[in-house]
N, CA, C and O atoms as a CHARMM CRD file, in Angstrom:
* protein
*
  328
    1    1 UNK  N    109.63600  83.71900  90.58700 PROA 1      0.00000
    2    1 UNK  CA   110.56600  82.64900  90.86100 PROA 1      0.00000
    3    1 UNK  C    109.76400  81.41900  91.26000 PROA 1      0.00000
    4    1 UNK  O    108.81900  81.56800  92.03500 PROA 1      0.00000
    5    2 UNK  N    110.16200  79.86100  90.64800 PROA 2      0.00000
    6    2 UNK  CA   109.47400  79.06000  90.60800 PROA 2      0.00000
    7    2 UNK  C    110.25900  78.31000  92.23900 PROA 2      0.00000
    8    2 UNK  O    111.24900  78.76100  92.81700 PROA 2      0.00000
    9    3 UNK  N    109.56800  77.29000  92.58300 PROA 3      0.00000
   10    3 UNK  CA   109.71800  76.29100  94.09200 PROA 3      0.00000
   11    3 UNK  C    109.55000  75.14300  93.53800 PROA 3      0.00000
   12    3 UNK  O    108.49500  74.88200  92.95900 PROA 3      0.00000
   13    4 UNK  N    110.58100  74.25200  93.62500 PROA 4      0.00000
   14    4 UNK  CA   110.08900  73.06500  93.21400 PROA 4      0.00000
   15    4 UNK  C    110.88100  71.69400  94.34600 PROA 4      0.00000
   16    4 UNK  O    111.99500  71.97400  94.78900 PROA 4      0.00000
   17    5 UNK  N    110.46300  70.74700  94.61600 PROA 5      0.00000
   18    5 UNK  CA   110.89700  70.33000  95.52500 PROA 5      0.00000
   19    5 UNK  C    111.84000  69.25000  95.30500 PROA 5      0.00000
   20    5 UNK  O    111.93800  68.74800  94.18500 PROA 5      0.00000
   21    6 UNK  N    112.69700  68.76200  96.50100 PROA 6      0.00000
   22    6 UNK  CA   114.05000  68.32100  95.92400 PROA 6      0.00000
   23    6 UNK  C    114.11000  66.61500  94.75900 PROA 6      0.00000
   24    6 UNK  O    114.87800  66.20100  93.89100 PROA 6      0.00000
   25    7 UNK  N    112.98900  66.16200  95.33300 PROA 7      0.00000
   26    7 UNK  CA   112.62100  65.23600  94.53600 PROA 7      0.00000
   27    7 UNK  C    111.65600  65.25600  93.32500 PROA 7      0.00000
   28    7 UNK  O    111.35100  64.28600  92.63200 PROA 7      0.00000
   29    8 UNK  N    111.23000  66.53600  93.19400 PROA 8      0.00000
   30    8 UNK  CA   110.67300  66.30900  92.10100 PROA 8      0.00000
   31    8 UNK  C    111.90200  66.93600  91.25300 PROA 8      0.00000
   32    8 UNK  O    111.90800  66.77100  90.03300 PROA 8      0.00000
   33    9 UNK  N    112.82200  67.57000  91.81500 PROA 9      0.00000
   34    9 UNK  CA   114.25200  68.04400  90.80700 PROA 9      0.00000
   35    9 UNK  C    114.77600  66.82900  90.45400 PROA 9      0.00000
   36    9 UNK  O    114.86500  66.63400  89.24200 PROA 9      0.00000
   37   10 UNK  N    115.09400  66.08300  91.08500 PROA 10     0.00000
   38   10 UNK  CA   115.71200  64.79700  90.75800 PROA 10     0.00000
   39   10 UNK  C    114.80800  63.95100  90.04500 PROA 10     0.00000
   40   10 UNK  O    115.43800  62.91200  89.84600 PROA 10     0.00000
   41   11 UNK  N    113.58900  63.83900  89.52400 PROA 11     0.00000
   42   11 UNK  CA   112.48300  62.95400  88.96300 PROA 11     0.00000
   43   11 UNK  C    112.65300  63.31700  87.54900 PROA 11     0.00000
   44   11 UNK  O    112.61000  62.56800  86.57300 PROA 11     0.00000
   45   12 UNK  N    112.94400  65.16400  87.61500 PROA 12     0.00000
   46   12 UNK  CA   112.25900  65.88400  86.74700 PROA 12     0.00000
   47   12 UNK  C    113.67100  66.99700  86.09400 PROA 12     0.00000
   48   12 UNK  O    113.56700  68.15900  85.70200 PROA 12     0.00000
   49   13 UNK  N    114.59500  66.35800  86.15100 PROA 13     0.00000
   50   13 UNK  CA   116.24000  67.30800  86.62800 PROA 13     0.00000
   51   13 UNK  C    115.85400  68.25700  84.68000 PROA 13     0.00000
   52   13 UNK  O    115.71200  69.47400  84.56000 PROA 13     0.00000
   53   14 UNK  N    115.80400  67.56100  83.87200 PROA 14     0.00000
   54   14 UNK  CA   115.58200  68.52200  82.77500 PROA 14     0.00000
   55   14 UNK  C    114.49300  69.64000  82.40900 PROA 14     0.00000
   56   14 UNK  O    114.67200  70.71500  81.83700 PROA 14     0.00000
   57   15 UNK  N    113.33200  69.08400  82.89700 PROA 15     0.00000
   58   15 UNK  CA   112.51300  70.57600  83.32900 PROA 15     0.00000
   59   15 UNK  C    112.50100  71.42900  84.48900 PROA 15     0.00000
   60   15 UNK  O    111.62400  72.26300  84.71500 PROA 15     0.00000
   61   16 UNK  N    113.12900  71.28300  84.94600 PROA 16     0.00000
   62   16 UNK  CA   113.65000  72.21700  86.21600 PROA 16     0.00000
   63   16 UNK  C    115.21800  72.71300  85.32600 PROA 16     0.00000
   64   16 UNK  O    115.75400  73.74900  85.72000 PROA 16     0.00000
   65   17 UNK  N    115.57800  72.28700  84.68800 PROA 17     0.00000
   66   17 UNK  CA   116.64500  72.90800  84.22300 PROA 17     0.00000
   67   17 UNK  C    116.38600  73.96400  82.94000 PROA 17     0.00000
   68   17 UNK  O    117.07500  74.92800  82.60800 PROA 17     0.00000
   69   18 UNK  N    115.19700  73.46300  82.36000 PROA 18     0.00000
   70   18 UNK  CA   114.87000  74.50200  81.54000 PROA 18     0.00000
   71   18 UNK  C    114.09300  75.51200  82.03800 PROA 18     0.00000
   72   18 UNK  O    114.14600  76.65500  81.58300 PROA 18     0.00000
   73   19 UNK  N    113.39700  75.19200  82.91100 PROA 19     0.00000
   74   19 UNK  CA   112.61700  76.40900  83.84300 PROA 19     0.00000
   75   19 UNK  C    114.15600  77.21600  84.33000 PROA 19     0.00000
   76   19 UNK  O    114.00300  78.43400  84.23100 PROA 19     0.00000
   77   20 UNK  N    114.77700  77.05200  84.54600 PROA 20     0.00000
   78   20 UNK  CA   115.85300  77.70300  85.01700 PROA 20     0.00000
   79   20 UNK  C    116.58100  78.66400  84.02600 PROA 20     0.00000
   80   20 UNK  O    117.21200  79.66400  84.37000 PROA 20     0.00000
   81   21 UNK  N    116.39100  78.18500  82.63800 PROA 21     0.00000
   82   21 UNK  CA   116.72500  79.19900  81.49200 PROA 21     0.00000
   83   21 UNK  C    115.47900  80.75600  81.68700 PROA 21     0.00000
   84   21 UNK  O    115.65900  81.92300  81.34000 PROA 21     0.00000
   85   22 UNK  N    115.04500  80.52400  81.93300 PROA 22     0.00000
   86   22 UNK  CA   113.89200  81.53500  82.22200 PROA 22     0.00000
   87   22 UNK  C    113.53100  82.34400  83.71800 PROA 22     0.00000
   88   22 UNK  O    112.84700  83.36800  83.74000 PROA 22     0.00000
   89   23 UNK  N    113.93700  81.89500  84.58400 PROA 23     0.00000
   90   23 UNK  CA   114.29900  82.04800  85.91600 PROA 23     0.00000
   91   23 UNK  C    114.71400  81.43800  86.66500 PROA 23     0.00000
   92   23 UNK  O    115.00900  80.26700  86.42500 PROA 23     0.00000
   93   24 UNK  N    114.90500  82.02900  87.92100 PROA 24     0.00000
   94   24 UNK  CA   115.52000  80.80200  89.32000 PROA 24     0.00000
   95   24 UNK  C    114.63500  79.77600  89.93400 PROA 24     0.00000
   96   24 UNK  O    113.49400  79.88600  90.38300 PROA 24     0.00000
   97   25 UNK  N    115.17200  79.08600  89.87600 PROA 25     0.00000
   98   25 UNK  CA   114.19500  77.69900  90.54800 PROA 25     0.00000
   99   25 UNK  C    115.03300  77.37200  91.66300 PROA 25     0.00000
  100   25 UNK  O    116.22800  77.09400  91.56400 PROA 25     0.00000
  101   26 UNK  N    114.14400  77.42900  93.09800 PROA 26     0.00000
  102   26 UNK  CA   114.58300  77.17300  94.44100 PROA 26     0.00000
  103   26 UNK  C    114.05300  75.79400  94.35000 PROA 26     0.00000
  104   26 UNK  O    113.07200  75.62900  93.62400 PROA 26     0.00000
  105   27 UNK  N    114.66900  74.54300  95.12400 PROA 27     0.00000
  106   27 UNK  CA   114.94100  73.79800  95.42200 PROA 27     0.00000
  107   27 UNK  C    114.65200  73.52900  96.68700 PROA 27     0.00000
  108   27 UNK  O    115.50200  73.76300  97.54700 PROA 27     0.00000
  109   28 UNK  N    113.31200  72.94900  97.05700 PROA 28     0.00000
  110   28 UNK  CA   113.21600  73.21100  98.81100 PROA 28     0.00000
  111   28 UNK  C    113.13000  71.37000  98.92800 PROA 28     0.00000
  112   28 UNK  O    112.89400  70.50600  98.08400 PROA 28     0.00000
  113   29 UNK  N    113.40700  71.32500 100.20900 PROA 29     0.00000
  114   29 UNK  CA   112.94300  70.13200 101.39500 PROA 29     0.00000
  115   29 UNK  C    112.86100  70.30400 102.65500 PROA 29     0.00000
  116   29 UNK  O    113.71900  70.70700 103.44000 PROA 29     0.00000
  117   30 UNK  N    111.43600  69.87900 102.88800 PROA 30     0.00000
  118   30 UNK  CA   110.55100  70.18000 104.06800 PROA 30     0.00000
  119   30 UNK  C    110.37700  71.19300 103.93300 PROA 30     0.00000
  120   30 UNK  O    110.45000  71.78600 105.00900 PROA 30     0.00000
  121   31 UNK  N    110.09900  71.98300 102.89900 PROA 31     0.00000
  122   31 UNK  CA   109.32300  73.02900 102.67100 PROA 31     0.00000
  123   31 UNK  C    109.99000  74.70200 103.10500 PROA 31     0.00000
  124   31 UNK  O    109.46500  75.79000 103.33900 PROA 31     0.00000
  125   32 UNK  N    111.73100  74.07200 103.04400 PROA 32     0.00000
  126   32 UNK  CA   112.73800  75.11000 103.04000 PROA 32     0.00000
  127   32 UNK  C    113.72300  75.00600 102.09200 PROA 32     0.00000
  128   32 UNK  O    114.53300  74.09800 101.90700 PROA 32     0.00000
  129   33 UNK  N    113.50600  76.37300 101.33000 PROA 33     0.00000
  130   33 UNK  CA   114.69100  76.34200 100.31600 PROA 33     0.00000
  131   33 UNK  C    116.09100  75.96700 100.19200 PROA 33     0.00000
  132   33 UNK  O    116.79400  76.94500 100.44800 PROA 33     0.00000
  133   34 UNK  N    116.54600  75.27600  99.99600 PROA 34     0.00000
  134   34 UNK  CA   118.27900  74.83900  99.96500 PROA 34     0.00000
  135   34 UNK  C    119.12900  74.76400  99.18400 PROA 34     0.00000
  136   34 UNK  O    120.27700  74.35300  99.35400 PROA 34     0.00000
  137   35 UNK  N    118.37300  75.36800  97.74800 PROA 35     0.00000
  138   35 UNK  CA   119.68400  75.69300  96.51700 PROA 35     0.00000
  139   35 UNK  C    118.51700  76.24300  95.48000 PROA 35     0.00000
  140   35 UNK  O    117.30200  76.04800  95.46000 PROA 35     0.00000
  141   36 UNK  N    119.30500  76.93200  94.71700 PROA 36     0.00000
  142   36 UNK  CA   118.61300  77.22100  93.18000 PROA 36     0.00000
  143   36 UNK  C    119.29900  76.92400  92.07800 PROA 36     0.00000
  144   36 UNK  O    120.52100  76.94600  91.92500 PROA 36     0.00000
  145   37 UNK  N    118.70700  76.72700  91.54000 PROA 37     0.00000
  146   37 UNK  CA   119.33500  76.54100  90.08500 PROA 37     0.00000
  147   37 UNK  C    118.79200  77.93400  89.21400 PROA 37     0.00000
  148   37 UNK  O    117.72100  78.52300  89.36400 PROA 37     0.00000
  149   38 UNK  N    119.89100  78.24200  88.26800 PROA 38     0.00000
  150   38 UNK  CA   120.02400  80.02000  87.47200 PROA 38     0.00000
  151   38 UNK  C    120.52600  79.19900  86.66000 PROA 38     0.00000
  152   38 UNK  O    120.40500  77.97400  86.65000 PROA 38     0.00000
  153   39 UNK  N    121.42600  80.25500  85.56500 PROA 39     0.00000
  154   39 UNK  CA   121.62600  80.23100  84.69100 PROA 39     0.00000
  155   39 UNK  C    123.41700  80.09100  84.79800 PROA 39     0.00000
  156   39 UNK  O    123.91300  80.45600  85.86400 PROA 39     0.00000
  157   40 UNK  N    124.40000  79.54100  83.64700 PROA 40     0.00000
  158   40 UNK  CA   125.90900  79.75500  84.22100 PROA 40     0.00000
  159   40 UNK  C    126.19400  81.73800  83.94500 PROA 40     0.00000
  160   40 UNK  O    127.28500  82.27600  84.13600 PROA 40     0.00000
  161   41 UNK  N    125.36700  82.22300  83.64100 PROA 41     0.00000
  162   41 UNK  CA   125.31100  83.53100  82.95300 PROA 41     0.00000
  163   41 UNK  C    125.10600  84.08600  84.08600 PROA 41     0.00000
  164   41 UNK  O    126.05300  84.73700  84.52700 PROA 41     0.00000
  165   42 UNK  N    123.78500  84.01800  84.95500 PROA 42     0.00000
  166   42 UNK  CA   123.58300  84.90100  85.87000 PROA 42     0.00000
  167   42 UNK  C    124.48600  84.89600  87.55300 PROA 42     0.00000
  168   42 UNK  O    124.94000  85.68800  88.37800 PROA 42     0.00000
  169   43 UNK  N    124.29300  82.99300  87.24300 PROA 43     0.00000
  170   43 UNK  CA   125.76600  82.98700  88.53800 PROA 43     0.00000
  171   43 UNK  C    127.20900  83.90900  88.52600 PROA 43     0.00000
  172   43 UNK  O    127.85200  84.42200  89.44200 PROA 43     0.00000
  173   44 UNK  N    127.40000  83.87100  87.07400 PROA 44     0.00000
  174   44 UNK  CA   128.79300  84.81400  86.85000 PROA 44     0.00000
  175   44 UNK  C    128.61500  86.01300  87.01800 PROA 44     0.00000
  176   44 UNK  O    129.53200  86.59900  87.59300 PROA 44     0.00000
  177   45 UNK  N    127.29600  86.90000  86.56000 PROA 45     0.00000
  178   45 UNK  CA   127.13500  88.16000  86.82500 PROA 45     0.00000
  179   45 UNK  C    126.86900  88.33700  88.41800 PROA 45     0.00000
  180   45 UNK  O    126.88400  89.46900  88.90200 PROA 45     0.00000
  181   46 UNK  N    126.66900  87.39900  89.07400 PROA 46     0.00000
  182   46 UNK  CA   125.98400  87.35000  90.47800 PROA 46     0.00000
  183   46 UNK  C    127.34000  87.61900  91.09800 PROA 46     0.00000
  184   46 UNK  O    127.79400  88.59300  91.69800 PROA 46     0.00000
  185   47 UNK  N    127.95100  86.18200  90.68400 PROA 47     0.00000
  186   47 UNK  CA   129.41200  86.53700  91.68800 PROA 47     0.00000
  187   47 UNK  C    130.58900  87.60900  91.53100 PROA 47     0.00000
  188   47 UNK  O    131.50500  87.84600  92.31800 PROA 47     0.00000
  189   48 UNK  N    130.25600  88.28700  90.08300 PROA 48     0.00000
  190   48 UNK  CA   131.12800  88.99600  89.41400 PROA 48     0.00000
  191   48 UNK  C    130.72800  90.51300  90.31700 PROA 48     0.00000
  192   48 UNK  O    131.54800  91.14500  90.98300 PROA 48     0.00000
  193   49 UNK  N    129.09500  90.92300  90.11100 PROA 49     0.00000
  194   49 UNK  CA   128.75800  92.12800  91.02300 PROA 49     0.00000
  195   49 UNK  C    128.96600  91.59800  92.55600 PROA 49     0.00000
  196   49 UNK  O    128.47000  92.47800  93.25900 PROA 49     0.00000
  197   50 UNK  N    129.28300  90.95000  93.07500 PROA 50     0.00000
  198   50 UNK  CA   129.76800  90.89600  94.63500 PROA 50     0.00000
  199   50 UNK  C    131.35000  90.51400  94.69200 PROA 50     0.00000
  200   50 UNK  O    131.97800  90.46600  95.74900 PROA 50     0.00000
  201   51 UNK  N    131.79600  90.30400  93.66800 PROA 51     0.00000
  202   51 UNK  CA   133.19500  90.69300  93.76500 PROA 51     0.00000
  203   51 UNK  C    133.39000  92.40600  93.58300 PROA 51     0.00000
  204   51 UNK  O    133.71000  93.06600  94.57300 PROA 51     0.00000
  205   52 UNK  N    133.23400  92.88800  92.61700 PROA 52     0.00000
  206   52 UNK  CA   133.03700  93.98900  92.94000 PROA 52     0.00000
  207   52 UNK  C    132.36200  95.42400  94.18100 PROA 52     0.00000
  208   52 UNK  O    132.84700  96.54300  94.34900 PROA 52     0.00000
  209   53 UNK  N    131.30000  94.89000  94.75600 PROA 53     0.00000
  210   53 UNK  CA   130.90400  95.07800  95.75100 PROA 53     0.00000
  211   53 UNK  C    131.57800  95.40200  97.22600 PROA 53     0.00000
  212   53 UNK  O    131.27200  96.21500  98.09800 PROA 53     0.00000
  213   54 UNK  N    133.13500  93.93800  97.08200 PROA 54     0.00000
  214   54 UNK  CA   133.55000  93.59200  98.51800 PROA 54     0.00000
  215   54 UNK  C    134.99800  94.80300  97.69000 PROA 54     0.00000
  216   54 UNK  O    135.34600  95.82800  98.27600 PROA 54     0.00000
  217   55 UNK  N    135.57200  94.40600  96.42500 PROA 55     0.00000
  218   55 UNK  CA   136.16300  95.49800  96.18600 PROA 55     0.00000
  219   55 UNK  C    136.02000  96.58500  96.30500 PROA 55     0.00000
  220   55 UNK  O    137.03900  97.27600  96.32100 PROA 55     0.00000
  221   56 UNK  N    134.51700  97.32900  96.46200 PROA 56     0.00000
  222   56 UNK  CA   134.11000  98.99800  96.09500 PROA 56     0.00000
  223   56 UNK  C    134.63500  99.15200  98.07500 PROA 56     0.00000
  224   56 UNK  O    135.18700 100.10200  98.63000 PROA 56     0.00000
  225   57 UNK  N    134.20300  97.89900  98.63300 PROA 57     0.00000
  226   57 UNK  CA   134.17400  98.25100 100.27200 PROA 57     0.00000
  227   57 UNK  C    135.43000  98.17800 100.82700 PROA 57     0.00000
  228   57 UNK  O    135.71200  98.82400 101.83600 PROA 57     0.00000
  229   58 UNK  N    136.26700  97.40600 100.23100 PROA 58     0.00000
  230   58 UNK  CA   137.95700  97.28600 101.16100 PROA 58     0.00000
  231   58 UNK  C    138.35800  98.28900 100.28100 PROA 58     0.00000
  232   58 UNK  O    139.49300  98.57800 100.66000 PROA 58     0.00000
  233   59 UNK  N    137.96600  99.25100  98.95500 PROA 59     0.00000
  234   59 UNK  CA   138.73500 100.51400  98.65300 PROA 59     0.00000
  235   59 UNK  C    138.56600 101.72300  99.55800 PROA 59     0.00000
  236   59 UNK  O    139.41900 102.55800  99.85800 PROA 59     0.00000
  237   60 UNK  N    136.83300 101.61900 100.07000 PROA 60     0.00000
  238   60 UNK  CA   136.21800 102.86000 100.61100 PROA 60     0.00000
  239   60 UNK  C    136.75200 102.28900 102.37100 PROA 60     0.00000
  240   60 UNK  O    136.25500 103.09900 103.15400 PROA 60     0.00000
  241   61 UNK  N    137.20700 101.68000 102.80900 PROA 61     0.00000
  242   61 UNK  CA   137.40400 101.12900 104.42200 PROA 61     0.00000
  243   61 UNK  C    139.32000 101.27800 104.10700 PROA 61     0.00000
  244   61 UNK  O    140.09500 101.53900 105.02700 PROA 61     0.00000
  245   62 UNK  N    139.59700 101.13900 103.22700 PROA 62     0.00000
  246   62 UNK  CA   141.50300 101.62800 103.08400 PROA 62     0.00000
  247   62 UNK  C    141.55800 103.10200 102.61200 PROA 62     0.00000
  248   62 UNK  O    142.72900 103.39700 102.37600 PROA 62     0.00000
  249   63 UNK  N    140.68400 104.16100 102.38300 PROA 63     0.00000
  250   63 UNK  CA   140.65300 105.43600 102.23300 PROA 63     0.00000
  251   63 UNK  C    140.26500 106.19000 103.49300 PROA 63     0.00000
  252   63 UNK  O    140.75800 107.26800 103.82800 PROA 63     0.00000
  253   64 UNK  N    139.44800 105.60000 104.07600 PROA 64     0.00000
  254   64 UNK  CA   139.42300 105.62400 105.66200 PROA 64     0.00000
  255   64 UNK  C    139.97800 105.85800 106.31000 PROA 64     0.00000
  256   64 UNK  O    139.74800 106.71800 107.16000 PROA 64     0.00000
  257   65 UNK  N    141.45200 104.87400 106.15400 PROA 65     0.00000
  258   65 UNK  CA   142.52500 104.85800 106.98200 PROA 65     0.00000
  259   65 UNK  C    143.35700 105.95500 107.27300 PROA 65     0.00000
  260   65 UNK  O    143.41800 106.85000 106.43000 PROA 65     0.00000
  261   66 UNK  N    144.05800 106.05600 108.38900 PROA 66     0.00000
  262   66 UNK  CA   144.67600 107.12100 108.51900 PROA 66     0.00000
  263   66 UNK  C    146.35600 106.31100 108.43700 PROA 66     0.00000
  264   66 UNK  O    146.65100 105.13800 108.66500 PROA 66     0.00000
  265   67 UNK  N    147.39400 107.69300 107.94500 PROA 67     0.00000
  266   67 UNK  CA   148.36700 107.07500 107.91000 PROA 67     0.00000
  267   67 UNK  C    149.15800 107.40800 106.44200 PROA 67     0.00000
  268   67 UNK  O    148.39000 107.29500 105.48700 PROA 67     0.00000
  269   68 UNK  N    150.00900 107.64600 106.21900 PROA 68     0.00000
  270   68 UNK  CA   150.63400 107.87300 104.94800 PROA 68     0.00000
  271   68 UNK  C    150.35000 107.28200 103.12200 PROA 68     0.00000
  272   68 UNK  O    150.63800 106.14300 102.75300 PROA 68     0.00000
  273   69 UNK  N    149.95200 107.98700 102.52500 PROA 69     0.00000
  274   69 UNK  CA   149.91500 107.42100 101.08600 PROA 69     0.00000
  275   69 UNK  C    150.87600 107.15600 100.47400 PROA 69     0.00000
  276   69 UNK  O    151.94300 107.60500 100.89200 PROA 69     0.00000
  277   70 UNK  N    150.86500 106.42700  99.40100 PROA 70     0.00000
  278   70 UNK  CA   152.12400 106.41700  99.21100 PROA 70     0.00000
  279   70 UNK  C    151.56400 106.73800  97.05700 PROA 70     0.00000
  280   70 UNK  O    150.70100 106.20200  96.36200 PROA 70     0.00000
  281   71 UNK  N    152.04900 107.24700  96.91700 PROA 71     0.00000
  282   71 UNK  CA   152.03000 107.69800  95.49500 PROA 71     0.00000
  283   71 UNK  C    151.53600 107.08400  94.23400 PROA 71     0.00000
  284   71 UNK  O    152.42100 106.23800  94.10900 PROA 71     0.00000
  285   72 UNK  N    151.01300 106.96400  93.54700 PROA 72     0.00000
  286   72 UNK  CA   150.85400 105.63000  92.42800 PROA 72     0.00000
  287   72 UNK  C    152.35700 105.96100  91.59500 PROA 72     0.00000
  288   72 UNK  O    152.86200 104.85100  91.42900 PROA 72     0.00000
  289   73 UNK  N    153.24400 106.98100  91.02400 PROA 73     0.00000
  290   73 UNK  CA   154.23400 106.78200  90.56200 PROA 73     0.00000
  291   73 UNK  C    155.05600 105.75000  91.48000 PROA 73     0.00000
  292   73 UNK  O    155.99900 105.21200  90.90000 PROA 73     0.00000
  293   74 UNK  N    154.87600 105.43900  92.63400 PROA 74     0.00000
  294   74 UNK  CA   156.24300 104.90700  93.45800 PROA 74     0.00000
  295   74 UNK  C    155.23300 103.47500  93.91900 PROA 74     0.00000
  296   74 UNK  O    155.63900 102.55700  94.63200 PROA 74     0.00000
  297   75 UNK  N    154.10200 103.55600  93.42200 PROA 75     0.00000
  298   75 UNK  CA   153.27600 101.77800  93.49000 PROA 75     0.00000
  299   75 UNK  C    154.44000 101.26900  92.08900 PROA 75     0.00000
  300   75 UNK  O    155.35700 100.44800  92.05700 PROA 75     0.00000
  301   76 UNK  N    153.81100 102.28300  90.95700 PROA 76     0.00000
  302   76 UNK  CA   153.96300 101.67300  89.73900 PROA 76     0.00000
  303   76 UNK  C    156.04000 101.60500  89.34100 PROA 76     0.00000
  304   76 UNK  O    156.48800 101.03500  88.34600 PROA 76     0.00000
  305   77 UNK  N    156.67500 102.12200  90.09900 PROA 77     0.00000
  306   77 UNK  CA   157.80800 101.99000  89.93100 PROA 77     0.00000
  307   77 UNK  C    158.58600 100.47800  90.79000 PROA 77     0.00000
  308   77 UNK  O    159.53200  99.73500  90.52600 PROA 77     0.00000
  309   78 UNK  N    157.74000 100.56300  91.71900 PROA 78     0.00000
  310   78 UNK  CA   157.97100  99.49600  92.59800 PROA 78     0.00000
  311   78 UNK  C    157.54400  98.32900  92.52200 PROA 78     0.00000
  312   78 UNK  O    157.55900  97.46300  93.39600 PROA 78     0.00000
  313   79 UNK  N    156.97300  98.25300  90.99300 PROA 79     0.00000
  314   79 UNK  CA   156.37100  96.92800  90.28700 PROA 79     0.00000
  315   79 UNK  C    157.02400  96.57100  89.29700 PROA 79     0.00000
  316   79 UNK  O    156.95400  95.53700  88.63300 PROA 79     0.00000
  317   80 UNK  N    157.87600  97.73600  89.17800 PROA 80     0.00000
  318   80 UNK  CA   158.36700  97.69400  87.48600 PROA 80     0.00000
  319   80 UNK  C    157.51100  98.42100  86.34200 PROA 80     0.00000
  320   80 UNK  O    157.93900  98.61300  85.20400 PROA 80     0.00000
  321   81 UNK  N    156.21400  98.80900  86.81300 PROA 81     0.00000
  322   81 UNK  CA   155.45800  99.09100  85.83800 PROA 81     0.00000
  323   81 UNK  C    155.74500 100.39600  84.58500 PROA 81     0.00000
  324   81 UNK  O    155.08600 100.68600  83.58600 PROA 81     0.00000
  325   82 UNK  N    157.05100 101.00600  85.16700 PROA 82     0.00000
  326   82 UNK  CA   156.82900 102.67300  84.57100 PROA 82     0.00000
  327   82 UNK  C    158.62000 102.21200  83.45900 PROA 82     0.00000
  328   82 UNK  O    159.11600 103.05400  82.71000 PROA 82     0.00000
């Protein structure tokens, strides 16, 4: 992963954008990172596996729970679905 600094992103915004087709380019000032630039491909897979992630965890933290189930015939009737 490349470092490039915030003004030379702004000097240089199209080769830092093509370095970015090829990997992540962090974005530092004062010599601390404060954004990257990826790909629109890998942001979507990024946010797509941590949507999934927070889904796998509020399924496994509501199975947890104690307290009555209630059926998927009587989810899916109670949607209209059946």
């Amino acid at each position: 992963m490349s470092e490039i600094t915030a003004t030379d992103a702004r000097e240089h915004f199209s080769d830092a954008l093509a370095a970015a087709n090829r990997e992540p380019v962090f974005i530092t000032r004062h010599g601390r990172r404060i954004a990257a630039l990826v790909t629109a491909e890998f942001y979507e897979r990024a946010v797509e596996a941590l949507e999934d992630a927070e889904d796998l965890a509020a399924a496994h933290t509501s199975l947890e729970e104690d307290g009555e189930s209630i059926p998927w015939e009587v989810v899916k009737a109670e949607l209209g679905l059946t």
